[in-house]
C-alpha positions, 0 to 999 in steps of 0.5 A, a space after each residue: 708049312 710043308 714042302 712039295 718034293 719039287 718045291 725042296 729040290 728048288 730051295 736046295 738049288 737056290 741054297 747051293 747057289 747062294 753057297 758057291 757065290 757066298 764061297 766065292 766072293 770069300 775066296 776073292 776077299 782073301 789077303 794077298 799075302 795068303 794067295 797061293 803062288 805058284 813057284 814058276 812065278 818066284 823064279 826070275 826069267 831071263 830074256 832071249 838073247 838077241 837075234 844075231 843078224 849073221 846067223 838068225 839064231 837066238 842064242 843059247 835059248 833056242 833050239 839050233 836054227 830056231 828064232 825067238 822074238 825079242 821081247 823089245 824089239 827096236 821099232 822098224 823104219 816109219 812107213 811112207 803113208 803116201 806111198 805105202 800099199 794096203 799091206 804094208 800099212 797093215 805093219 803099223 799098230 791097229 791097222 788091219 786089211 780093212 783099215 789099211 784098205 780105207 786110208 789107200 781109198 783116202 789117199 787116191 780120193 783126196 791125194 797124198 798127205 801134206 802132214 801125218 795128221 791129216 790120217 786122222 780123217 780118215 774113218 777109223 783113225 782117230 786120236 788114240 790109234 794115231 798116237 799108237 801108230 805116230 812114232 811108225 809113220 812119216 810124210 815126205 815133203 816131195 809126196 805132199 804136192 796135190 
């Protein structure tokens, strides 16, 4: 049986193919213990030091004048639902401008929340998000009168 020129180049093609994936999976198949790891990731990195609140400065950390993010920063005042605007409802976790948008129509159309549950009829916020934004969130009993 012979090949045509056209015919080789396509085997070889297919040949070099399967070779790169066969090489590939082997190399993902590989011991942990035999994985390079790169020396950065050995050496423990300390936290920034907090911010203070008289000076804005980070510590020794950072540059003079700089801020560095904590990396836990305590959680902020919960956001007022029936009083917040658009965008400071967009503070809370997986609330964006369109979101945040949705849940002032809400309010306007159906008048203010009684609990903080109720944000759960509003499109786009279902068990999962409510959870993430629970803790940051809270109805006053003056707001709930409709």
């Amino acid at each position: 049986m012979t090949l045509t020129p056209s015919e080789r180049r396509g085997a070889l093609v297919l040949l070099t193919i399967f070779a790169l994936g066969a090489a590939r999976d082997l190399w993902e198949a590989r011991p942990a213990a035999r994985r390079a790891v790169p020396v950065d990731a050995l050496a423990p990195r300390p936290f920034p030091d907090p911010v203070s609140p008289d000076t804005g400065d980070a510590g020794s950390l950072a540059g003079a004048g700089s801020r560095v993010p904590r990396p836990f920063a305590a959680p902020a005042d919960p956001i007022e639902i029936n009083r917040a605007s658009a965008a400071e409802l967009e503070a809370l976790p997986g609330v964006g401008p369109v979101l945040a948008e949705r849940i002032v129509a809400y309010r306007r159309e159906h008048g203010p929340f009684r609990a903080a549950e109720e944000l759960m009829a509003v499109r786009g916020v279902g068990p999962k998000s409510f959870a993430r934004m629970r803790q940051r969130i809270r109805v006053s009993a003056a707001d709930t009168t409709r």
